[in-house]
C-alpha positions as CSV (number, residue, x, y, z in Angstrom):
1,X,65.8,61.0,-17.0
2,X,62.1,61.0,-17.4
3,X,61.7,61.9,-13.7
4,X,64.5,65.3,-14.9
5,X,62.2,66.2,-17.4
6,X,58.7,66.0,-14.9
7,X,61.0,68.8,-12.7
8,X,62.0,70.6,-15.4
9,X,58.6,71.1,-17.3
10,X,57.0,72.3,-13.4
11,X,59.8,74.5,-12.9
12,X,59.2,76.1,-16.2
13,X,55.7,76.2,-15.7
14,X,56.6,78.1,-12.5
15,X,59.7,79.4,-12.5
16,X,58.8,83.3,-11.6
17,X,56.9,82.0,-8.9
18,X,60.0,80.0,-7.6
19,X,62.1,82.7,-7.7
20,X,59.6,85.2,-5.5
21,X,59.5,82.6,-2.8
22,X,63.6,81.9,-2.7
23,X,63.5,85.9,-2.8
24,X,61.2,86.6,-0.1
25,X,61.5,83.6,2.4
26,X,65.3,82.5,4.6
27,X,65.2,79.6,1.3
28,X,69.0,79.5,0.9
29,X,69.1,81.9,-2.0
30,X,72.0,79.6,-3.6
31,X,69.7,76.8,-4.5
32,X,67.2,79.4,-6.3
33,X,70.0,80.6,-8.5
34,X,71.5,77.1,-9.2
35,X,68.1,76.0,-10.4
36,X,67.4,78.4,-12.2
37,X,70.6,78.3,-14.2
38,X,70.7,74.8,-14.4
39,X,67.0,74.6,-15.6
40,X,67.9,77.8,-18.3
41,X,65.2,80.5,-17.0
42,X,65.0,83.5,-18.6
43,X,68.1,85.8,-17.4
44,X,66.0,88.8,-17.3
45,X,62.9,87.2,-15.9
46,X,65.2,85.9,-13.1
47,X,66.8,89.1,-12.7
48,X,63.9,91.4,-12.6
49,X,61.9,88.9,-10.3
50,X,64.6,88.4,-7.9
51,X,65.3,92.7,-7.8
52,X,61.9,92.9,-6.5
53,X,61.9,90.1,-4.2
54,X,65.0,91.0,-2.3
55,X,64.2,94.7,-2.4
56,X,60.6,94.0,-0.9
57,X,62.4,91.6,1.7
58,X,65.0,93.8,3.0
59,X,63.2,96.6,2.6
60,X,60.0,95.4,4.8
61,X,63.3,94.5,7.4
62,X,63.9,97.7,7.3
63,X,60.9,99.4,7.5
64,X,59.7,97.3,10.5
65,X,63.3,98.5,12.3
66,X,62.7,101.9,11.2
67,X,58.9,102.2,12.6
68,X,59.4,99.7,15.4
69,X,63.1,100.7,16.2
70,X,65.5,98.0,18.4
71,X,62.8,96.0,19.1
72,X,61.7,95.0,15.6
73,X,65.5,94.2,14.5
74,X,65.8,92.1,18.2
75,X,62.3,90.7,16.9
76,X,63.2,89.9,13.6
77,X,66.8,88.8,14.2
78,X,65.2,86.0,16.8
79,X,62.3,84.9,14.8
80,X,63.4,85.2,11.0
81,X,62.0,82.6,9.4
82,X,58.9,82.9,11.1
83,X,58.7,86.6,10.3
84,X,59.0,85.5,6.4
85,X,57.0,82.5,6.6
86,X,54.0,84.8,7.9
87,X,54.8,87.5,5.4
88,X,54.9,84.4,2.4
89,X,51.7,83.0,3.7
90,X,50.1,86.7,3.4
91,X,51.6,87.2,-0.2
92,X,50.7,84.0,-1.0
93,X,47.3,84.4,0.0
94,X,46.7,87.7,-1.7
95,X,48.0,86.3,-4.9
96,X,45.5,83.7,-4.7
97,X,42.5,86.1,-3.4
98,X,43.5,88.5,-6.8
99,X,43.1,85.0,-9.1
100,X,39.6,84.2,-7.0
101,X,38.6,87.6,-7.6
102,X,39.4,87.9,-11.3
């Protein structure tokens, strides 16, 4: 039980942050949502957070498709979870370079 309450307090402490990775990266999006029931997030923070993650994901899909055209989707549709991991390293990074700066 103590070893529950260690995860629990860390996912509290980040849960927002969770959520925009499960949102944005091919994390089955299933064990996001479990977790954060099971670990009683905020409904709304869960629900606003995970809007904007998803809507940036498939909308960055579909941008690169739109500018790119077939060969983005074939791109994307081969390489998927590179494609995100590069795109979470990048929003990862930025978050940490706006912390540095301020």
């Amino acid at each position: 039980m103590d070893k529950m309450a260690v995860v629990k307090a860390e996912y509290e402490k980040y849960d927002e942050l969770f959520v925009a990775i499960g949102a944005l990266t091919p994390v089955p999006y299933k064990v996001v949502t479990v977790s954060s029931g099971f670990f009683q997030m905020d409904p709304f923070a869960f629900t606003a957070v995970s809007l904007i993650g998803r809507g940036v994901r498939f909308f960055a899909v579909a941008g690169a498709v739109y500018l790119l055209g077939p060969m983005a989707e074939k791109l994307v549709r081969r390489n998927l979870k590179l494609a995100f991991a590069v795109f979470l390293a990048f929003f990862v990074g930025g978050i940490v370079l706006i912390g540095w700066i301020l």
